[in-house]
N, C-alpha and C positions, 0 to 999 in steps of 0.2 A: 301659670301663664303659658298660651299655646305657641306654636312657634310662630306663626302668624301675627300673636298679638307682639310678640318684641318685634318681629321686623317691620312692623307701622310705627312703632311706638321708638326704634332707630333711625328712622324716616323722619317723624316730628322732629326728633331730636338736634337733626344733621342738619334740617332747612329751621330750625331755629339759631342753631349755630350759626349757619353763615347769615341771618338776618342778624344775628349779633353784631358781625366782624362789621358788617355795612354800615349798623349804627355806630358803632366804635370810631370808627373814620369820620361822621358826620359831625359826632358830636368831639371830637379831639379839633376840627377844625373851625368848631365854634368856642372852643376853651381855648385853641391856640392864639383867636385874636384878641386877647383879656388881655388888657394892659401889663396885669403881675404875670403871667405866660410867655409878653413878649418881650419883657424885661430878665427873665429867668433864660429866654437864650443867651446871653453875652458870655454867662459863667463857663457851660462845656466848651463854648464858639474858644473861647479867650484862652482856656485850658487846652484846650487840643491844636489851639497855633502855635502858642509857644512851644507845647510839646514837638510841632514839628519845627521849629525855628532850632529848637535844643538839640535836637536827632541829629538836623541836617550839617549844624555847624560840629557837632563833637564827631560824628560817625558819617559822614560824609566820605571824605578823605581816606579813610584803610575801608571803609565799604567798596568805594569802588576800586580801590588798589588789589581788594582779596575778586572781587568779582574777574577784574586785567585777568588774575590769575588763572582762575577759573573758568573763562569764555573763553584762553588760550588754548586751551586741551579740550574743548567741544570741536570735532574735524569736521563735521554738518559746515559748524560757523566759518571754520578755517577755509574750507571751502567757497563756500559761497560769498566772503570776503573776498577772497584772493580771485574769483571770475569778477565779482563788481568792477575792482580796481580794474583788472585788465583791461575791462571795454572804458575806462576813463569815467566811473562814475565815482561815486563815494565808498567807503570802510563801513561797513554795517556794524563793526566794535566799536564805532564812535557814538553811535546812537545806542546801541543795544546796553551797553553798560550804563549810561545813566540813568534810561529808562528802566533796567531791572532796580536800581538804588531806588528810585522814587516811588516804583513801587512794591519794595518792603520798608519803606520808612513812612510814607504818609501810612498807609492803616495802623501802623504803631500809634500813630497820632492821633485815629480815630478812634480806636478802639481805646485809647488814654480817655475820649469824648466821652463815650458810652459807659464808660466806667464814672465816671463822676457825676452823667448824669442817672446815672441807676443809685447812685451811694448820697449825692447832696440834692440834687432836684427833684427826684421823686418824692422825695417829703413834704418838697412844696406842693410837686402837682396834687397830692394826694391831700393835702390841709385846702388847698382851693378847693376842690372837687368837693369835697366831703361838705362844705360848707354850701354848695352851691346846687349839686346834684345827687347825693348820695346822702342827705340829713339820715339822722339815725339808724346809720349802720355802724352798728356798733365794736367797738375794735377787740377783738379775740387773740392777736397774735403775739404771739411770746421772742423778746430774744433778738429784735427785729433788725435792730444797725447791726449786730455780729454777722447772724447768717446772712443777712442782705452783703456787708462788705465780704466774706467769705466766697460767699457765692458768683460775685465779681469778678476776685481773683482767680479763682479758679478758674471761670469762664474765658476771662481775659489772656489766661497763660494759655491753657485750649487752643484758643484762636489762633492765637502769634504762632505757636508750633504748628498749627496744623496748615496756616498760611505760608510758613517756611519750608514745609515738607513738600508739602503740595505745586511750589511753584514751577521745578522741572516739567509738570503736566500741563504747563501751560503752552508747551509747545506743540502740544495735539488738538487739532480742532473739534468740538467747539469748547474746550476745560475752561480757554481762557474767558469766557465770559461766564459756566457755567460755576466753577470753581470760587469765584466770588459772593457769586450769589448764594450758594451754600453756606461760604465761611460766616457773611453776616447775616443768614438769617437765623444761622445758629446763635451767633450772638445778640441779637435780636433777645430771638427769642426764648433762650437758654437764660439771659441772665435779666429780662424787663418783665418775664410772667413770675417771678417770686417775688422781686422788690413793688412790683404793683398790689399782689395782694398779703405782702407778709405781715403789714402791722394790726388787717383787720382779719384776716383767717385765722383758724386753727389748724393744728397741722393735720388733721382729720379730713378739714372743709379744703381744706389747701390741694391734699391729693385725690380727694373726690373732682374738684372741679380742673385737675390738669388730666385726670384722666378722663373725663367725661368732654373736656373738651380741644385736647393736645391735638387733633387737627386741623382747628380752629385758629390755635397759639401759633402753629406754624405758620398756616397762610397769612396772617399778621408778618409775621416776623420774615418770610419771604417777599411779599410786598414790598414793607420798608426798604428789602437789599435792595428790591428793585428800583426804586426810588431812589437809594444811596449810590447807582449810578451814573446820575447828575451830579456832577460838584455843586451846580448850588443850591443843591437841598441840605449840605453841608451842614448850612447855618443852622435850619431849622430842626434835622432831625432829630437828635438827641433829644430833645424836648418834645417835639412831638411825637417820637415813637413811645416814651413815657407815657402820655396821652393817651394813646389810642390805644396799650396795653392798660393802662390804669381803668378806664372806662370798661373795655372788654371786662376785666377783673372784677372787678366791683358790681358791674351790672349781675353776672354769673352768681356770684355772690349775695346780690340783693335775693335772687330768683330762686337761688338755692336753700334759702333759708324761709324763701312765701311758700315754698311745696310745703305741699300735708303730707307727703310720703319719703317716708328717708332709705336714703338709697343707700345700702353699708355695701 
C-alpha cells in the first residue's frame, strides 16, 4: 500500500470517526428518553448525594480546620486579606476556605456517580441497547464485572489524586477551568470506553477499536466534562455518558466485525 493510499484511507477513517461521535450523541439522546433510561437515573443521582451528604457531614469540619491552616501560611492570601480589610471590605478567608472544601468534596461525590454508574448501570444500558439497537451482536468478552469494577477503581483513585495534586494550579489562569475539564474527561473516558464494550469484545477486538479509535473516545469524553460544567446536567450524566459511550462502542464494534478485511 502506497503512501498515498493510507493517507486517504486515514482521512475516511477520521471523518467516519467523528460522524460516529455525532451519531453516538443522537442516538444516546433518544435511549435517554425510554422510560427504563430515565428510571435508571435515580440510582447514580441517589448514590452520589448521599455520598456528598456523607463527605460533607463526617469531613466537613477538620477539612476546613486543616485548610484555616494551610490558607494561613499562603502570604499572596495574607496579603491581599489584610489590604481588603483595610479599605473596610470583607476577609477573602471567609470565602476562600469553604469554597476550596466544596470543591474537593463534591467531585468525590461525583466521581462516587461515575463509578456506580460504569459498575451497576452500564449493564442495564447495555441489556436495553442490545435488545433494541444492536440485536445480534454477539457477546465475546471474558471476565467482565472483575476488570470492569477494577478498572473503576483504578480510574476513580487516579482522578481524586490527580484532582488533589492539581488544585494549587488552579490559581493560575486559565487551570482553573482547564484543569477540570481534563480531570473528567479523563474519567469519562478512561473508565466508560471499557465498561461499554467489555461484555461484547475480545480483548483483541477491544484494543483494535481503542486504538483505531482513541481520538474519538476522547472527544466523547471531553464533551461530557464540558457538559459536566452545568450542575444540572448532574442528574442526567452518569447515565447518559453510559449511553453515548455504549452506542459509540458497539456501533465500532458492529462495523468492525461487517469489514472483510482484518486489521491485526
Amino acid at each position: 500500500m502506497s503512501s498515498s493510499d493510507v493517507a486517504v484511507r486515514g482521512s475516511r477513517q477520521s471523518v467516519a470517526g467523528t460522524s460516529m461521535v455525532t451519531l453516538a450523541f443522537k442516538r444516546a439522546v433518544v435511549s435517554q428518553c425510554h422510560p427504563k433510561m430515565l428510571m435508571a437515573l435515580f440510582l447514580p443521582f441517589i448514590i452520589a448525594l448521599l455520598g456528598a451528604i456523607i463527605l460533607l457531614w463526617f469531613f466537613w469540619d477538620p477539612l476546613t480546620e486543616w485548610l484555616n491552616v494551610q490558607v494561613a501560611g499562603w502570604e499572596i492570601v495574607n496579603q491581599v486579606d489584610a489590604w481588603l480589610l483595610a479599605i473596610g471590605l470583607f476577609s477573602i478567608k471567609l470565602y476562600m476556605v469553604p469554597m476550596l472544601a466544596v470543591a474537593i468534596l463534591l467531585p468525590l461525590s461525583g466521581i462516587l456517580g461515575l463509578v456506580i454508574a460504569a459498575v451497576f448501570v452500564m449493564p442495564l444500558v447495555l441489556k436495553h441497547l442490545e435488545k433494541r439497537d444492536y440485536q445480534g451482536l454477539k457477546r465475546q468478552g471474558q471476565y467482565a464485572t472483575a476488570v470492569g469494577a477494577w478498572n473503576a477503581v483504578w480510574v476513580g483513585v487516579l482522578f481524586v489524586l490527580g484532582w488533589l495534586v492539581t488544585m494549587p494550579l488552579w490559581l493560575i489562569p486559565p487551570l482553573p477551568v482547564l484543569l477540570p475539564i481534563f480531570w473528567w474527561g479523563f474519567a469519562f473516558t478512561r473508565m466508560l470506553r471499557v465498561d461499554a464494550i467489555i461484555e461484547h469484545a475480545s480483548i483483541q477486538e477491544r484494543r483494535l477499536i481503542w486504538r483505531r479509535h482513541n481520538r474519538e473516545l476522547w472527544i466523547i469524553g471531553l464533551v461530557l466534562s464540558l457538559i459536566n460544567l452545568f450542575p444540572p446536567a448532574w442528574l442526567v450524566l452518569p447515565v447518559f455518558s453510559a449511553l453515548v459511550f455504549a452506542h459509540f462502542c458497539l456501533e465500532a464494534l458492529r462495523r468492525l466485525r461487517a469489514d472483510t478485511v482484518i486489521d491485526v
